[in-house]
N, C-alpha and C positions, 0 to 999 in steps of 0.2 A: 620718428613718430611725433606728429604735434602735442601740442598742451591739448586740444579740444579733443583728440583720442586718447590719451592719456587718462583724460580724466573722467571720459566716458567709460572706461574700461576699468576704472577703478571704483567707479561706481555702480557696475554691470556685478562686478566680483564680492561686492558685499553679500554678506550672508543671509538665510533669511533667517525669521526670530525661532528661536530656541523658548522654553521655558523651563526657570527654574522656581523651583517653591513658590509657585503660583505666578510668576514674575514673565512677564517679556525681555528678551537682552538680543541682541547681536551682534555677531562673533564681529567686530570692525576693530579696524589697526589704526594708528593714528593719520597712514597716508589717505587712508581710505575716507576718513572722518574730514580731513580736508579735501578732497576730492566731491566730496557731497557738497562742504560745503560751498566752492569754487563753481558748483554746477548748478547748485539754487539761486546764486549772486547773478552770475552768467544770463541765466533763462529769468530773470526776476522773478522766480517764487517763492513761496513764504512756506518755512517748514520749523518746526517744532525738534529742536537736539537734545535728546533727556540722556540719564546714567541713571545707573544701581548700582547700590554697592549693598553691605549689608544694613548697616544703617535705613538706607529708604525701602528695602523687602522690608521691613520691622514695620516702618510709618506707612507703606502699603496698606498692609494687613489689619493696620489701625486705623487708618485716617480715610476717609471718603474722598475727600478731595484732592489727594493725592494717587489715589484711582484714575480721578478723572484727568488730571494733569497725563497722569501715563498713557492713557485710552486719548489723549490731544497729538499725541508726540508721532513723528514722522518717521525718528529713529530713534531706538535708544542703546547705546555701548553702555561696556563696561569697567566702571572705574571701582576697581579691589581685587586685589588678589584673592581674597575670600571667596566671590563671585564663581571668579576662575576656579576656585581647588572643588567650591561646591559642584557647579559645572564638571567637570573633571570628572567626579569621584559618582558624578551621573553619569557617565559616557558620553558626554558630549566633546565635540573638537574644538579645545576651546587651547588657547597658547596666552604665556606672557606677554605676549605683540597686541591680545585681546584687550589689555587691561591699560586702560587710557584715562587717567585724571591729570587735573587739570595743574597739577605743579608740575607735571612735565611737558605738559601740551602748550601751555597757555605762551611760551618763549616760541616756540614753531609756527602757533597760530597767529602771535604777534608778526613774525619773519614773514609767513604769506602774506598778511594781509598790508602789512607795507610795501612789498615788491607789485603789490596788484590792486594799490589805491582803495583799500576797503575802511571804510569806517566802521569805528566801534565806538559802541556805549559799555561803558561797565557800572552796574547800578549793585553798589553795596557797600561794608565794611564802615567802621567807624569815619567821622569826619575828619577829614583829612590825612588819610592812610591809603585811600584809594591814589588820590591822588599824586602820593609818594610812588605806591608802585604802579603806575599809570609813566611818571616821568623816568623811571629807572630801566622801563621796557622801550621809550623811545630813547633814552640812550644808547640803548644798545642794537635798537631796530631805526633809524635815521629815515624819517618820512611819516612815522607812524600814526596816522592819526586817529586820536581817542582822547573821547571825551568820559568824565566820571561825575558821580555823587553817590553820596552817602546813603546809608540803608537804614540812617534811625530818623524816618518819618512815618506817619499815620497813613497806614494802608489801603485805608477804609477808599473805594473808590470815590464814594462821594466829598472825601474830605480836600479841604483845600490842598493840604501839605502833598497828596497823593498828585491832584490835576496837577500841578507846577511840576511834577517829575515828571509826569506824561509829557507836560509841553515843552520842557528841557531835552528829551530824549527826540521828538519829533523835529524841531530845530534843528537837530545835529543831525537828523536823517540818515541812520546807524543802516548798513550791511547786516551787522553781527551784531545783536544785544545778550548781555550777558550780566544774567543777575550771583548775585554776591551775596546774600541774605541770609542763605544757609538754610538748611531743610527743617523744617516745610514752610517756611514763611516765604521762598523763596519762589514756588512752587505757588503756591497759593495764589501769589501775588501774578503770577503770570495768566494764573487758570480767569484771576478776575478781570485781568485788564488786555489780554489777548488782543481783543477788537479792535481795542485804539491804538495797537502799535505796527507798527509798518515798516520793521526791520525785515531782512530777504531769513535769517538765522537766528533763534535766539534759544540759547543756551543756559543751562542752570550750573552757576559755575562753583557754589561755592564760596570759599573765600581764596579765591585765587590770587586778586592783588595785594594779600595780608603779606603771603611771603614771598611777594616782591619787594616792599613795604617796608620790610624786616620788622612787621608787628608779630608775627608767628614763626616761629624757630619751626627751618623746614628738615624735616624728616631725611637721614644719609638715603640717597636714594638705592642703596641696593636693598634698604630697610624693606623698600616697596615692591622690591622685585621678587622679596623674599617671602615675603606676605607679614612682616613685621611696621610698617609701618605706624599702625594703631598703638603700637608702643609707646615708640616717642610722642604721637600725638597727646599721648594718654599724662603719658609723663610732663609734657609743656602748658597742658592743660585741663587739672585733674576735675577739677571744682565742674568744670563744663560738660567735660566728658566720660568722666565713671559710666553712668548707667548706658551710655552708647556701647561702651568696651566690656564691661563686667556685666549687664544685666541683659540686655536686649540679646547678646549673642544666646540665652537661654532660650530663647523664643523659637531663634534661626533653628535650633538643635531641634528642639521639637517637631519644627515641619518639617526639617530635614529625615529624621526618624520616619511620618508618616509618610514620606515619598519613599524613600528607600521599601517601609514594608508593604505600602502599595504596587509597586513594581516588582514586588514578588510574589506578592500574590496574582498578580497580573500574568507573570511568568507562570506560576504551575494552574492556574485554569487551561493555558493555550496549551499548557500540555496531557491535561485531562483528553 
């Protein structure tokens, strides 16, 4: 079988969207996430790759523009195991294979995209941390080419320090953009500057090249399979993320509650 049915067939297999507590998600596996993305690069179109986890259901349900970032997006997977068990514990078919963030993707997605000449921008993280784990990915992927900057400038589109990223990222004529900012600034930044960018892919990554970087102590990954990961996060970095881990999951519970007993009530009218 060729690569061009391959990866037709991997993107024929995609799911369609599911909804959880108000949320859009699809059930994609990491092959499949590259398989998209190989097939947008290919045909040069421009498509929008978003995630949920519980953290952005929360900023969903809050924030406006983080609405419209999701109502922009072309696909959206899922990165949390939380996701999945919510999923789950709805009846939907959802597996660990579902659950795709980007400390364990962003090595695989480095490995394609040097095997198949793709450029990347990655726009985020403290000054000069990206750039650490920017070099420690083409160590280990030989050809890789990517370019980085830093996430602590003035957003504002109209602001100088904003245009210079723009024309930084344009220069580099990036396949794959992948912002680093962290939700929702992250998100925001994309919702306002969309227009002027002219990557095939752009993804909201996170702080993905933090722990390559070794700025962020990464999570044992069975932590993540287990659905513990938030743990270590919580614990490497409490000051920043208590209310992510300890408050907002109140939230999640609560819409979770009104789906569950919406769905049952749903149940005994059809059986009226």
């Amino acid at each position: 079988m060729t690569t061009d049915v391959v990866t037709r067939t991997a993107v024929q297999q995609a799911t369609d969207r599911m909804t959880i507590l108000g949320v859009q998600v699809e059930a994609l596996s990491m092959s499949q996430l590259n398989a998209i993305i190989a097939d947008a690069i290919d045909h040069d179109r421009h498509i929008i790759i978003a995630n949920h986890n519980l953290h952005s259901i929360y900023l969903f349900h809050h924030d406006p523009k983080m609405r419209l970032f999701y109502a922009s997006a072309d696909r959206i997977h899922i990165d949390g195991m939380g996701v999945i068990g919510l999923g789950r514990l709805l009846g939907m078919p959802l597996s660990r294979d579902h659950r795709v963030t980007f400390v364990d993707w962003m090595g695989p997605l480095a490995k394609a995209a040097a095997e198949n000449s793709w450029r990347i921008f990655y726009l985020g993280g403290r000054p000069g941390v990206s750039e650490r784990g920017a070099a420690v990915l083409q160590d280990s992927y030989p050809g890789l080419q990517i370019e980085t900057a830093h996430g602590f400038f003035d957003p504002d589109p109209v602001s100088a320090e904003a245009q210079a990223v723009i024309a930084k990222i344009d220069a580099w004529r990036p396949h794959l953009l992948i912002t680093g900012m962290g939700m929702p600034r992250q998100e925001h930044w994309i919702v306002d500057h969309v227009g002027k960018l002219s990557a095939n892919v752009i993804l909201n990554g996170g702080a993905a090249l933090d722990y390559f970087a070794g700025a962020i102590s990464t999570p044992p990954r069975w932590a993540g399979r287990c659905g513990l990961e938030w743990f270590f996060r919580l614990i490497a970095e409490p000051r920043r993320l208590w209310s992510r881990y300890l408050v907002e999951p109140w939230f999640i519970t609560y819409k979770l509650l009104l789906e569950i007993a919406s769905k049952r009530l749903s149940a005994q009218r059809s059986y009226e």
